[in-house]
VOGU-3710 file (C-alpha; in Angstrom, 3 decimals, decimal comma):
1> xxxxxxxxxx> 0,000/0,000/0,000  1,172/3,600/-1,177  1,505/5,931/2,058  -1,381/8,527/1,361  -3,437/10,982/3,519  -6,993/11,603/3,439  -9,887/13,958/5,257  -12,752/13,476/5,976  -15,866/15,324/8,197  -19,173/14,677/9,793
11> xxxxxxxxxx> -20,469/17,974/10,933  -19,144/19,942/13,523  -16,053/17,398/13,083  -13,107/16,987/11,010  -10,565/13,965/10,986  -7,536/13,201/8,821  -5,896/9,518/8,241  -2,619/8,460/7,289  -0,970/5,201/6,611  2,831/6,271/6,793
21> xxxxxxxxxx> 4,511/2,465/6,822  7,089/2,842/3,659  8,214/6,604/4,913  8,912/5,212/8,598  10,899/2,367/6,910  12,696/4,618/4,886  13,494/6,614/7,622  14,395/3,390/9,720  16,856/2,905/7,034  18,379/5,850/6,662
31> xxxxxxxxxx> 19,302/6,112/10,040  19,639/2,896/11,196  17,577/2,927/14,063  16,823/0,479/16,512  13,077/-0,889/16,895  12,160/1,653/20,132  13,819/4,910/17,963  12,049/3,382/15,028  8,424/3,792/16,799  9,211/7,022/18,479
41> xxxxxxxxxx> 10,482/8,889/14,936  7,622/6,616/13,248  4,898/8,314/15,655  6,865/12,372/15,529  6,754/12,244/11,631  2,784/10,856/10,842  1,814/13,326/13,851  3,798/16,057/11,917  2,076/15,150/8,958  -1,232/14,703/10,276
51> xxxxxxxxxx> -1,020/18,053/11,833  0,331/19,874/8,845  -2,904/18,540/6,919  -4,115/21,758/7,765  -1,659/23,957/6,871  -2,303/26,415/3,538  0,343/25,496/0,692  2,973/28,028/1,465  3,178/26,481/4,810  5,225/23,958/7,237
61> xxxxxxxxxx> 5,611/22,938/10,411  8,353/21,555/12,680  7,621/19,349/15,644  10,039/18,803/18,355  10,160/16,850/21,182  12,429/17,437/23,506  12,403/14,992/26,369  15,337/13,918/29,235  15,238/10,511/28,268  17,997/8,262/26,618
71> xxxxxxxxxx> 16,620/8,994/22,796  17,413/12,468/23,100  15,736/15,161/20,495  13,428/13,998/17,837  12,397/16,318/15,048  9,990/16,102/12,309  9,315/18,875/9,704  6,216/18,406/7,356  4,091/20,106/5,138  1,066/19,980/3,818
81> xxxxxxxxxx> 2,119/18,528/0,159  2,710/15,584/1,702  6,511/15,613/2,307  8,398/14,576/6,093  11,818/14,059/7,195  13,154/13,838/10,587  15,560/12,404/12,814  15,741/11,337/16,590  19,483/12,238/17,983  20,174/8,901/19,625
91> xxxxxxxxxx> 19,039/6,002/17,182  20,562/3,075/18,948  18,953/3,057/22,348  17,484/-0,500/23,215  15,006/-0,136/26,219  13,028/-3,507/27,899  9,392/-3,702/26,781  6,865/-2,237/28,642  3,837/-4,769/29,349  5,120/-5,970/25,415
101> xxxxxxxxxx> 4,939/-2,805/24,004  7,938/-0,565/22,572  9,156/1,894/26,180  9,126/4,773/24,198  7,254/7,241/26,826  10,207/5,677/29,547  12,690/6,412/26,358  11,553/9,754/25,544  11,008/11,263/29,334  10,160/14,170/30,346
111> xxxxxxxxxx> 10,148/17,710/28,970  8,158/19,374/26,171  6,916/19,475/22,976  7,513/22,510/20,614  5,696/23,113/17,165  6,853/25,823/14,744  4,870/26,931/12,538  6,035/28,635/9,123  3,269/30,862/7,549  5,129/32,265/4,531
121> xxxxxxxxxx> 6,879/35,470/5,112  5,564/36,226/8,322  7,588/35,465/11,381  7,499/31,747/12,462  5,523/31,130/15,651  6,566/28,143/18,147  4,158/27,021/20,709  4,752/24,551/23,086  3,334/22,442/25,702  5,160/19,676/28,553
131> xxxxxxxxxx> 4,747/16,392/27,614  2,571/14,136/29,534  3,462/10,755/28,588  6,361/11,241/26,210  3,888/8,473/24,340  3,929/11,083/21,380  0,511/10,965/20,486  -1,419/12,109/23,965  1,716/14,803/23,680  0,291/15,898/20,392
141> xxxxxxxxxx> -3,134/15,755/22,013  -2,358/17,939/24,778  -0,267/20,256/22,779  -3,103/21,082/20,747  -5,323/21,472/23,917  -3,161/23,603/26,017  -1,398/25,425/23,170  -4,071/26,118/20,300  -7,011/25,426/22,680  -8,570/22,763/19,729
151> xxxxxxxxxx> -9,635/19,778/21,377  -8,799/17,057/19,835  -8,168/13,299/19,894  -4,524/12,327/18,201  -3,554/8,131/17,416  -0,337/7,410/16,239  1,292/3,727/16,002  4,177/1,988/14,545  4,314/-1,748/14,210  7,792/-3,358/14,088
161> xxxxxxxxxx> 8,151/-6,813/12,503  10,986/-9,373/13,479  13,065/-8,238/11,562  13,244/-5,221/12,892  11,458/-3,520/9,867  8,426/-1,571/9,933  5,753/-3,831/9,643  2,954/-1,206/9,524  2,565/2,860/10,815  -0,177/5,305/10,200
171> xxxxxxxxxx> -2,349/7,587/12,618  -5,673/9,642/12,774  -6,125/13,061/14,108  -9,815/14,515/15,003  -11,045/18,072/15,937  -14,412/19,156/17,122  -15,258/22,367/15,396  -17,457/24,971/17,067  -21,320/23,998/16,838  -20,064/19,592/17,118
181> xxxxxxxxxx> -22,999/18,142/17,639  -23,151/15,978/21,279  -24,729/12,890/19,536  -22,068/13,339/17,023  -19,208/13,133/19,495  -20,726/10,694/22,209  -20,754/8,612/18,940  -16,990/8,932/17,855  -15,671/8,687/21,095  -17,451/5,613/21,134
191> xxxxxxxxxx> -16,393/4,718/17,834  -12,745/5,021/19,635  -13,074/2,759/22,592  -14,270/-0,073/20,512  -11,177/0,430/17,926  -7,683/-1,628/17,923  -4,525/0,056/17,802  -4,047/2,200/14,708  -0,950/-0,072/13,420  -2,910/-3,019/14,042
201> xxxxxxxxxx> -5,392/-1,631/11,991  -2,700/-0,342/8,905  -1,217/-3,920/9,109  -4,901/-5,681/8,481  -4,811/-3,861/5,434  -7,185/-0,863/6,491  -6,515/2,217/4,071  -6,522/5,823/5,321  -10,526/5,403/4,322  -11,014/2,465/5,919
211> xxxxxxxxxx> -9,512/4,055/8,909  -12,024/6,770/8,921  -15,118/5,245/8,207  -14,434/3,569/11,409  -13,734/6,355/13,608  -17,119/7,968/11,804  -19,059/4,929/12,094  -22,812/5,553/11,955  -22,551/9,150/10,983  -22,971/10,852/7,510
221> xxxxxxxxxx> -19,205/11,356/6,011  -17,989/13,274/3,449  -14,458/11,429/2,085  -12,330/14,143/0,426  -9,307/12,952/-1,936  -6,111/11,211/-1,178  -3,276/13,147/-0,776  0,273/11,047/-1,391  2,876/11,085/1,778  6,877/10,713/1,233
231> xxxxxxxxxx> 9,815/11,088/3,000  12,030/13,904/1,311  14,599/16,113/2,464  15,342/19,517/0,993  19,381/18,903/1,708  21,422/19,702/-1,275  24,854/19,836/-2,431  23,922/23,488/-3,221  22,867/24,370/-0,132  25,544/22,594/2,063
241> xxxxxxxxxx> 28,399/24,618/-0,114  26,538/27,891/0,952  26,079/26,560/4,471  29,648/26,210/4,349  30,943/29,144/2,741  28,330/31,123/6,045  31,080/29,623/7,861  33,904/32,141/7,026  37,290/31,600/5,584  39,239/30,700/8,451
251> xxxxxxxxxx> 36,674/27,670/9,032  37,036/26,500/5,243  41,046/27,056/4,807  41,232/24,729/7,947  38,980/21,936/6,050  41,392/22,770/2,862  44,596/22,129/4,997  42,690/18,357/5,900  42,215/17,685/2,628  38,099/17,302/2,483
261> xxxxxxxxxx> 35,327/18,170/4,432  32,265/15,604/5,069  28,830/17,054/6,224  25,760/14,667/6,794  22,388/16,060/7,452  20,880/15,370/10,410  17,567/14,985/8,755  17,920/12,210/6,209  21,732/11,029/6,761  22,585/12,252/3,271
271> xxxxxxxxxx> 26,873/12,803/3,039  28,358/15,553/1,528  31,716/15,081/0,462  34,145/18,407/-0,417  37,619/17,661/-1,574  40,680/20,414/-1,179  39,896/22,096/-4,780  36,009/22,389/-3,696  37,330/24,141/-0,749  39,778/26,641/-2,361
281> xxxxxxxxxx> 37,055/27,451/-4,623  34,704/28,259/-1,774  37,514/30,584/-0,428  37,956/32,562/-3,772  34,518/33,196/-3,989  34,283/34,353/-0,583  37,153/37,274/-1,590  35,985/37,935/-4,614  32,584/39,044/-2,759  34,407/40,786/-0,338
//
């Protein structure tokens, strides 16, 4: 199944889907996490996207969670074409399981969560709330409670298979807009008690539709269209060299004198190799703009 994205409403209600396993593998891959970093990026990236869902087109968001625990930062930008990256800083921590399930509120810990939000050419605006489980998804929950006063209800899983792959990962996100009918929402919250985990439900073959149409059981939906979901990074070789020339000249002639440089972005694990020539040429443009 292709990851994809779709919306849906009921009155008074709106809810978005998203089956996200072949980004979370890819980003399994590219930084070689372990299972436990595996579900907590997994979970930071589909919330990212579900949240940036509603974002207009010249728009993106950043989440960050920034817990104590052994993972360290994790860090998910998304917008609302579709496109995710992120990265958690420690990939290799290896945690017990918690009643069989992945510790990744014990791995995470305690702290906050911090959402940026990029509207175009105004200034960005960060909001933040402290996490309450470090669980990811009841972080998300509360950030949008405390933070953007929406109430909301936010699932997020990642299933891992035995060979430490990503079996399965998607989530759902659902707001009440003013005027929600009661009926309506004594109905979807009971809709949610009766529903498996959201990876179980991805890995039984459950589309983003299917998802839907069974948090909106019983009530009249409206599906809107799919929307395709990727990983993608905007790192370039372009944009490294004029990260690197920001640096100065004393920064670069001390690269030149080792011969190379090597950056790798944090966000996808892409390497950037510069050899001594690259470098001098980075210096004589920096003096000829001088």
């Amino acid at each position: 199944m292709h990851d994809h994205l779709i919306r849906a409403t009921v009155p008074g209600i709106r809810a978005f889907a998203a089956v996200t396993t072949n980004l979370v593998e890819e980003a399994r891959k590219r930084h070689n996490c372990y299972p436990l970093a595996t579900a907590a990026l997994g979970r930071t990236m589909t919330g990212a996207l579900l949240m940036a869902a509603n974002l207009k087109t010249n728009e993106s968001l950043t989440v960050r969670i920034a817990g104590d625990g052994p993972l360290g930062e994790i860090v998910a930008d998304a917008s609302p074409d579709g496109s995710v990256r992120g990265y958690v800083k420690n990939p290799f921590v290896d945690l017990p399981l918690n009643n069989g399930k992945w510790a990744v509120g014990q791995a995470v810990g305690k702290g906050h969560i911090y959402v940026t939000r990029f509207v175009g050419l105004k200034q960005p605006f960060t909001g933040s709330a402290e996490l309450v489980s470090g669980e990811i998804a009841e972080d998300i929950t509360q950030y949008l409670t405390v933070s953007e006063q929406t109430p909301s209800s936010v699932a997020l899983g990642v299933l891992i298979a035995p060979d430490i792959t990503v079996a399965a990962s998607g989530g759902f996100f659902i707001q009440a807009l003013p005027g929600a009918e009661e009926e309506a929402l004594v109905q979807v919250e009971d809709n949610l008690r009766q529903l498996p985990p959201v990876s179980q439900l991805v890995h039984d073959g459950l589309d983003a539709k299917g998802i839907l149409e069974k948090v909106f059981a019983g009530l009249p939906t409206t599906i809107y269209d799919s929307l395709p979901l990727r990983f993608h990074c905007k790192c370039s070789r372009e944009r490294v060299e004029n990260m690197l020339i920001s640096l100065g000249v004393n920064e670069i002639r001390e690269m030149a004198a080792e011969g190379q440089a090597e950056v790798c972005c944090h966000f996808c694990s892409e390497k950037y190799q510069f050899a001594a020539y690259e470098l001098e040429e980075m210096l004589k443009h920096i003096e000829q703009n001088n």
